[in-house]
C-alpha positions in Angstrom: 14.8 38.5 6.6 14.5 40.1 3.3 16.8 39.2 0.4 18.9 42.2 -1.0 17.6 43.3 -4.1 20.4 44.0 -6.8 19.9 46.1 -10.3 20.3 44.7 -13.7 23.7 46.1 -13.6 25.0 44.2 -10.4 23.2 41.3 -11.5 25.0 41.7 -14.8 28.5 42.1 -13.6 28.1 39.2 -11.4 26.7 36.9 -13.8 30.1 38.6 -16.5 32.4 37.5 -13.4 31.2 34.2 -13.4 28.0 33.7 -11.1 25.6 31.4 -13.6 22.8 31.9 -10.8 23.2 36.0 -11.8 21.2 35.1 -15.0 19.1 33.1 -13.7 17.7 35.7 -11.4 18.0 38.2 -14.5 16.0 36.2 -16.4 13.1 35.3 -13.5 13.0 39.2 -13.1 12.3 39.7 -16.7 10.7 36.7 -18.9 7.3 37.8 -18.3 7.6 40.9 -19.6 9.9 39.9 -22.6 8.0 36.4 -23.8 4.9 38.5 -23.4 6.3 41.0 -26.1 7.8 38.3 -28.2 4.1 36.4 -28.2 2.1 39.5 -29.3 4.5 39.6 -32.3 4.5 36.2 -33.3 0.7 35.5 -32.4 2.7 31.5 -31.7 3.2 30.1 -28.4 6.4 27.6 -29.9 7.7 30.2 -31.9 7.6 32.6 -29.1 9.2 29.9 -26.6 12.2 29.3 -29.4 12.7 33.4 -30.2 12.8 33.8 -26.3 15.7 31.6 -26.4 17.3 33.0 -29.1 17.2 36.7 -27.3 18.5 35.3 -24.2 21.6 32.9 -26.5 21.8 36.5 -28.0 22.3 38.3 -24.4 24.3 35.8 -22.7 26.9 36.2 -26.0 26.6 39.8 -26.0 27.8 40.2 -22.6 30.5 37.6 -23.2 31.6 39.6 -26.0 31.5 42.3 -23.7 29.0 43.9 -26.0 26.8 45.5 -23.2 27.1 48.7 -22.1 24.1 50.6 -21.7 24.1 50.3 -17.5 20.4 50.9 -16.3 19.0 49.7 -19.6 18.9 45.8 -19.5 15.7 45.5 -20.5 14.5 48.3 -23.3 18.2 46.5 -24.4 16.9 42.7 -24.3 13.4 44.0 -25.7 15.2 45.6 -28.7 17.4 42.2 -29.4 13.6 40.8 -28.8 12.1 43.3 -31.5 14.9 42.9 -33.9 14.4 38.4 -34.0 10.7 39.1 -34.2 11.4 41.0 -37.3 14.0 38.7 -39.0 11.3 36.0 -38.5 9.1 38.5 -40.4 11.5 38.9 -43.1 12.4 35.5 -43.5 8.6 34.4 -43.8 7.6 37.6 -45.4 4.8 38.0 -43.6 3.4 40.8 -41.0 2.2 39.9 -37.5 -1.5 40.2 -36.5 -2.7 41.3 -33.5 -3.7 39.0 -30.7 -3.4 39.1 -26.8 -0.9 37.5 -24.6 -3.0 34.6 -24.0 -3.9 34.7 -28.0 -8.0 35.2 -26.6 -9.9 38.1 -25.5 -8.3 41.7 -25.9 -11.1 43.5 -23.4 -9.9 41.4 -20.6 -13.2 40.2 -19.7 -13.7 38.5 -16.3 -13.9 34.5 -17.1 -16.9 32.9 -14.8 -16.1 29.2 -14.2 -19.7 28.1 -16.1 -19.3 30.6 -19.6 -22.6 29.8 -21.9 -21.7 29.6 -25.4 -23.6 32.9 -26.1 -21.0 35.0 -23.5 -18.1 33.0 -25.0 -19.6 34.0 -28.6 -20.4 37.7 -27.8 -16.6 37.5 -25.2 -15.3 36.5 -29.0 -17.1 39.2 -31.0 -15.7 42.3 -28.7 -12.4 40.8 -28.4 -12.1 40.7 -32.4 -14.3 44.3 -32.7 -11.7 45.3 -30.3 -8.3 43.8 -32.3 -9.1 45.8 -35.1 -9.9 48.8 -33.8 -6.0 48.6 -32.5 -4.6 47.6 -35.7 -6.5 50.7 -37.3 -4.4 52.6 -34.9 -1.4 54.3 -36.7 1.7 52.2 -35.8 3.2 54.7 -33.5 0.1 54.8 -30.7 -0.7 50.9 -31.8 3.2 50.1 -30.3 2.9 52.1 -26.7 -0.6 50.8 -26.3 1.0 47.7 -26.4 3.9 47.8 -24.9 2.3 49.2 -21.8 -0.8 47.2 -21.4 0.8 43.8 -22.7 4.2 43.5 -22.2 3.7 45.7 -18.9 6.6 48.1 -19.6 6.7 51.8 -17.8 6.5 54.8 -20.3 10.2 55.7 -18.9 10.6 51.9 -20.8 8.8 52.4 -23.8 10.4 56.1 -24.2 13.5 54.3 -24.0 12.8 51.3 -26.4 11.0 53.5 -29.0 14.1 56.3 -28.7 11.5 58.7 -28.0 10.8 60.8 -24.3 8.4 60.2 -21.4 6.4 62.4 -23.0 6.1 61.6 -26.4 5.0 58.0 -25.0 2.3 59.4 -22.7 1.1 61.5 -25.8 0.6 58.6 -28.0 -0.9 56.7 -25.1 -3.6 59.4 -24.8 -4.3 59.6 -28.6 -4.6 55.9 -29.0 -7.2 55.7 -26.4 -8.6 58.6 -27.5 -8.7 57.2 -31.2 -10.2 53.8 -29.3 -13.2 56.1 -28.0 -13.8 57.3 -31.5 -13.7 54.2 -33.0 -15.9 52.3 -30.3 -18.7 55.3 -30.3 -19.0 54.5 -33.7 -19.4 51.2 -33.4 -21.5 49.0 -31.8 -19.8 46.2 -28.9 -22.4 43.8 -28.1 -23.0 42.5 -24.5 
């Protein structure tokens, strides 16, 4: 027997009318995607943890309040409350974010063999930082969807969406920051 699946929106109105377990499912659909985001920002797992918390205090008063009411959008809307507590922190510490992976380690992805030597772990550590800035030469624009899409997972119908843009405008950039990446890595020398 399969459960039923039910949108944001159902989930939403349930969890409004009273059903805690709502939110909980809401948020097991979601937290990947969103503490992911939050963590590239911050580049800190605890601060990460606590501004994940404060987006979801932030939701569950929001809907409350009644404040939600973009149905089908649940999440481009919790990653903008996300974006937006990520920047106050910013603000508040005046200070910009540099940019790590998810698991604050290697950007290329590399395959991890159980017995690493310390020369793959060095040269694993070499690309991964070659590779970091190469993105953060990346003007902002392509530097977010590249991102968005390869960290925090989101479709380009979700970054359109949480960058106000169209499908196509996010594809675009996502073709120009890989091709800027090819550029960048031609002229540069990764060693293996």
């Amino acid at each position: 027997m399969h459960p039923i699946v039910q949108t944001d929106h159902e989930l939403i109105q349930r969890y409004v009318n009273g059903d805690e377990n709502a939110l909980a499912t809401l948020l097991k659909k979601h937290q990947r995607k969103i503490f992911t985001f939050i963590f590239m920002r911050v580049k800190d797992r605890a601060l990460a943890e606590d501004l994940f918390q404060d987006t979801f205090y932030k939701v569950i008063d929001c809907l409350h309040q009644g404040k939600y009411n973009e149905e089908g959008k649940f999440l481009p809307w919790v990653m903008m409350i996300a974006n937006n507590l990520c920047m106050d922190h910013f603000r508040r510490n005046k200070r910009m974010p540099v940019f790590v992976d998810s698991d604050g380690k290697d950007f290329s992805g590399l395959l991890k063999l159980s017995e690493e030597s310390k020369e793959d772990k060095i040269i694993r550590e070499q690309n991964a930082l070659q590779v970091r800035e190469m993105i953060n030469l990346l003007p902002a624009d392509q530097k977010e969807v590249l991102i968005l899409r390869h960290y925090a997972d989101l479709s380009f119908k979700e970054i359109a969406e949480m960058t106000g843009t169209n499908i196509n405008t996010a594809l675009g950039r996502m073709r120009y920051a890989l091709l800027n990446l090819r550029k960048m890595m031609g002229n540069q020398v990764i060693v293996q």
